[in-house]
N, C-alpha and C positions, 0 to 999 in steps of 0.2 A: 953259070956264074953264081957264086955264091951271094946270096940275098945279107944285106945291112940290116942285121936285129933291131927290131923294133923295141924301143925303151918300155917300160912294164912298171904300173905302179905297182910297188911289195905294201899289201895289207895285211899291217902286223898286227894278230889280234883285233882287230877293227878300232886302230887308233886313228888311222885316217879318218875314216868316218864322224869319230867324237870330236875333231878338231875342224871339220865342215859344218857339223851341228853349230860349232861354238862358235864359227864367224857368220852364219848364218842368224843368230839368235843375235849377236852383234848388231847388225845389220838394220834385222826389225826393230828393238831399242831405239836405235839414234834416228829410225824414221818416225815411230811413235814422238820421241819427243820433239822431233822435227816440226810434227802435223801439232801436237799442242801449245808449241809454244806459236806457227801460226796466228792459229784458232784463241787463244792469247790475245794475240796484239791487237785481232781484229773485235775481240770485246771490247779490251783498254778502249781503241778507237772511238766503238759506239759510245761505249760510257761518256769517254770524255764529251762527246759531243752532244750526248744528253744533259750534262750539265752545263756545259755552256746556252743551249738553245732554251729562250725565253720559257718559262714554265706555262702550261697553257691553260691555268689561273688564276694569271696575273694583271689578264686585262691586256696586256701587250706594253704594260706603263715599268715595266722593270727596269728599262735603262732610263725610264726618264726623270728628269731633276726634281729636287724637290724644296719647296717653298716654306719656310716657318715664320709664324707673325709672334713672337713673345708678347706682346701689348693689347694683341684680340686674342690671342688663347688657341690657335689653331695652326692646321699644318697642311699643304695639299701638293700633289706631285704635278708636272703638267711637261708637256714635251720638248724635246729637246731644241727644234727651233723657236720655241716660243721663249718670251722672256717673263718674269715676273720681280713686281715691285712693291716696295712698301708704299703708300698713299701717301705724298708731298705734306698732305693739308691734315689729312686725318689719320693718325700712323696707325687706328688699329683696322682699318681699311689695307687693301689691296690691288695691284692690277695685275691683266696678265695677258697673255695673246702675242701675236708678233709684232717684234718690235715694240714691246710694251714697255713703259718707262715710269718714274712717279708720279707724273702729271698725265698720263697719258693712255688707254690700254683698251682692246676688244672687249673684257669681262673682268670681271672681279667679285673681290669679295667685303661685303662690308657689315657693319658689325653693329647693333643700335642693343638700346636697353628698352624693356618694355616690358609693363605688369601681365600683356595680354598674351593669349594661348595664340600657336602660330595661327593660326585660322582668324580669329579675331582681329590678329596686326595684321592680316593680308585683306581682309575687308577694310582696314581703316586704309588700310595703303589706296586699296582701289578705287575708293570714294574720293580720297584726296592727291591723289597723283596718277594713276595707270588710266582707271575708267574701267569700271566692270562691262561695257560693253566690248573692250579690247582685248579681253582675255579669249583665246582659244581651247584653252581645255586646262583643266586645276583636276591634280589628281592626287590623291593622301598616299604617301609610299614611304617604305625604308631604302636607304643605299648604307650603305657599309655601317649598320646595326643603327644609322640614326633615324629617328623617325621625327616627318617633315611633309611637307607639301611641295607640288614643284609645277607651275607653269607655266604657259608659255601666250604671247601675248604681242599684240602692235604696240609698238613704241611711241612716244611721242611725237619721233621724227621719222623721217623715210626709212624704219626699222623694227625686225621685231625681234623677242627678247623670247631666250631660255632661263630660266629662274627656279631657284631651288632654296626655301626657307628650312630654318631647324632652332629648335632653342635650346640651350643649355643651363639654367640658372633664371636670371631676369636678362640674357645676354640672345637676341635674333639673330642670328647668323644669314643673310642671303647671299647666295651663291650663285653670279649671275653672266649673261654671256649676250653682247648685242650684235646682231645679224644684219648688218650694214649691204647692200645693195650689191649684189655680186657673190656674196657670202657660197663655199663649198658644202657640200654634206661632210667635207672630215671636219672644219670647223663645229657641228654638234656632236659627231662621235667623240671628237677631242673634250670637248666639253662634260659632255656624257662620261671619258673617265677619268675626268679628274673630278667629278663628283665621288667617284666610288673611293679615290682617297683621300677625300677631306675628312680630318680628324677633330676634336676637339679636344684640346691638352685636361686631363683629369676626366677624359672620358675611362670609367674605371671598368663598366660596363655597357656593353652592346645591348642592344634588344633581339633577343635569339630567333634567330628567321629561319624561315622553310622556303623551299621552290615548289611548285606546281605546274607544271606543264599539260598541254592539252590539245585537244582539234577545235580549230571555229569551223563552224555551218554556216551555209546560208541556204534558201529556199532559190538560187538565181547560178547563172554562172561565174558572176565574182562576190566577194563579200565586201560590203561597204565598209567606209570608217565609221565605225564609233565606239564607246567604251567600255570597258571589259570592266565588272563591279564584283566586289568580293565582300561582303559584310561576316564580323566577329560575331559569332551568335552568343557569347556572353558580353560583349564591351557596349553591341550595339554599331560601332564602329565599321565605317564604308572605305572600304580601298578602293582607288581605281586606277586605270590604266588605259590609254589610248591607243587605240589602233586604228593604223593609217589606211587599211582598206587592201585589196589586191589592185587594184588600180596603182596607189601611188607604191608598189614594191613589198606590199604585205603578205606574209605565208599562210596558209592555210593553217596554224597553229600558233600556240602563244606559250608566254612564260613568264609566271608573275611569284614576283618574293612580295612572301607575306610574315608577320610576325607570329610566332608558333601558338597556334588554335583549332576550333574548327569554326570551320566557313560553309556558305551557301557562298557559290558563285552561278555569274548571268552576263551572256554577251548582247548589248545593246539591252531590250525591253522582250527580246524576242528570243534568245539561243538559252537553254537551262541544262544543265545537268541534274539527270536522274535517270530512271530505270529506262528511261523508254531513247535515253541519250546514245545509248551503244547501238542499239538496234532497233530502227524505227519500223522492220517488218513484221516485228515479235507479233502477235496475237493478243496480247496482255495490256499491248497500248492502247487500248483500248478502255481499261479500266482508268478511273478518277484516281488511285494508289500510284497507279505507274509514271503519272504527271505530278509526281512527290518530289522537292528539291528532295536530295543525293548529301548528307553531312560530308564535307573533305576533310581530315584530319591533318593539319599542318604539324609537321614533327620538326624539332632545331637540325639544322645542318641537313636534310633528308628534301630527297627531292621525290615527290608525289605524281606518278605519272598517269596519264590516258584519263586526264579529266576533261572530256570533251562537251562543250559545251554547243552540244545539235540537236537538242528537241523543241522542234520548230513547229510542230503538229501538234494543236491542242484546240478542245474548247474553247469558249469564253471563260466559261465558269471552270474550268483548270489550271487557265492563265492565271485567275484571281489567286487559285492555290498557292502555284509556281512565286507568286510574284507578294506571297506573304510573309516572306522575311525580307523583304525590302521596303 
């Protein structure tokens, strides 16, 4: 029987071939751009979603409302179920908190005249209204370039108080928050930032600050509460800063804005930074040099790290060394 011819492709001059090349290269094209326009969408995606999500130096306060008093001179953010008010009685006063009204409010702000340095108007305060035995800890600090005192204290009533002074002119600003019987810990974080956006209107300039971060020591297995001290060695000038302890939820490290200088810093009476602070195996600690406070240089905007403040091994007469710029 005769066989059915098998059909045969004719390759003419190898034109077939240049026209498989040509759908072949086709092909890869539209898959290339297939895969970038992808790889595309899935930027746009991120992007967009980077700009939308809260910046993460903003405190967390970006969506929350914001408060202006034209009559005291200031301005401050505060969250979004809290309410804030002008003062009923005194309109360059404030309130604010849940459910806060103009008669009525958790914290506020209020606004007095006065020839005296904040320091000065908070000694006459305490003599004549708080009681210097009620105070808890008073510590000299900047928050968002103002520099002020801030703190914290039993109240008159079954309450204690977060407080935060600053002056602009002949005009005290305190900025304050009552802790009433049941009080949250977001109740102070809240508090805590809307400190960092309180402004004062014709504040034209900040006081240029630095960060510092570090290790605290102790000689024990937890570290107690007490205060972290940071003096200017040209102003003279004492910062300080409270630490709550590992007991009550404190880290093993700290972080203090300071206004741009240099400092001696010291934890409690006991923890110093210097030579013998990084490595108290050395051989060297041994020398009187080595128990030398350590100069921090505070730089604007610049954060200063691995100041740890662990030489806890000394003399007597090292101590005295250590503890001569205080």
């Amino acid at each position: 029987m005769k066989q059915k011819a098998t059909p045969r492709i004719e390759w003419y001059g190898g034109f077939a071939p240049l026209i498989l090349i040509i759908i072949l290269a086709m092909f890869a094209v539209v898959g290339y751009f297939a895969y970038k326009y992808q790889t595309l969408s899935k930027q746009t995606t991120t992007l967009t979603q980077l700009k939308t999500s809260p910046s993460p130096t903003d405190n967390g306060v970006s969506n929350w409302k914001t408060y202006a008093n034209s009559s005291g001179g200031y301005s401050f953010q505060y969250p979004d179920d809290w309410n804030a008010a002008t003062n009923s009685v005194f309109p360059t006063n404030s309130l604010f908190g849940p459910n806060a009204t103009s008669t009525s409010g958790t914290g506020g702000v209020e606004v007095n005249t006065s020839t005296k340095s904040v320091d000065g108007y908070i000694d006459e305060l305490l003599n004549s209204t708080i009681g210097s035995d009620n105070v808890t800890s008073r510590e000299s600090v900047v928050i968002n370039g103002l520099q002020g005192v801030k703190i914290s204290a039993h109240g008159q009533g079954p309450w204690d108080s977060r407080e935060f002074f600053t002056k602009k002119g002949s005009s005290i600003y305190n900025i304050y928050i009552n802790l009433f019987p049941g009080w949250k810990d977001s109740d102070v974080t809240n508090f805590d930032q809307i400190l960092t956006t309180f402004k004062v209107f014709g504040q034209t300039t900040s006081i240029p600050t630095g960060t510092v971060t570090g290790k605290l020591c102790y000689p024990s297995e937890g570290i107690p509460a007490s205060p972290i001290t940071a003096k200017d060695l040209q102003s003279g000038r004492l910062f300080t800063q409270s630490y709550p302890g590992t007991s009550a939820g404190g880290k093993n490290n700290y972080t203090f804005e300071l206004p741009e200088g240099n400092y001696h810093l010291k934890y409690d009476d006991s923890g110093y930074y210097d030579a013998c602070a990084k490595d108290m195996s050395n051989a060297t600690c041994s020398s009187d040099s080595s128990h030398t406070q350590t100069l921090v240089n505070v730089v604007s905007g610049r954060v200063t790290q691995n100041i740890d403040l662990c030489d806890f091994y000394y003399s007597p007469d090292q101590k005295v060394n250590l503890e001569k710029s205080f």
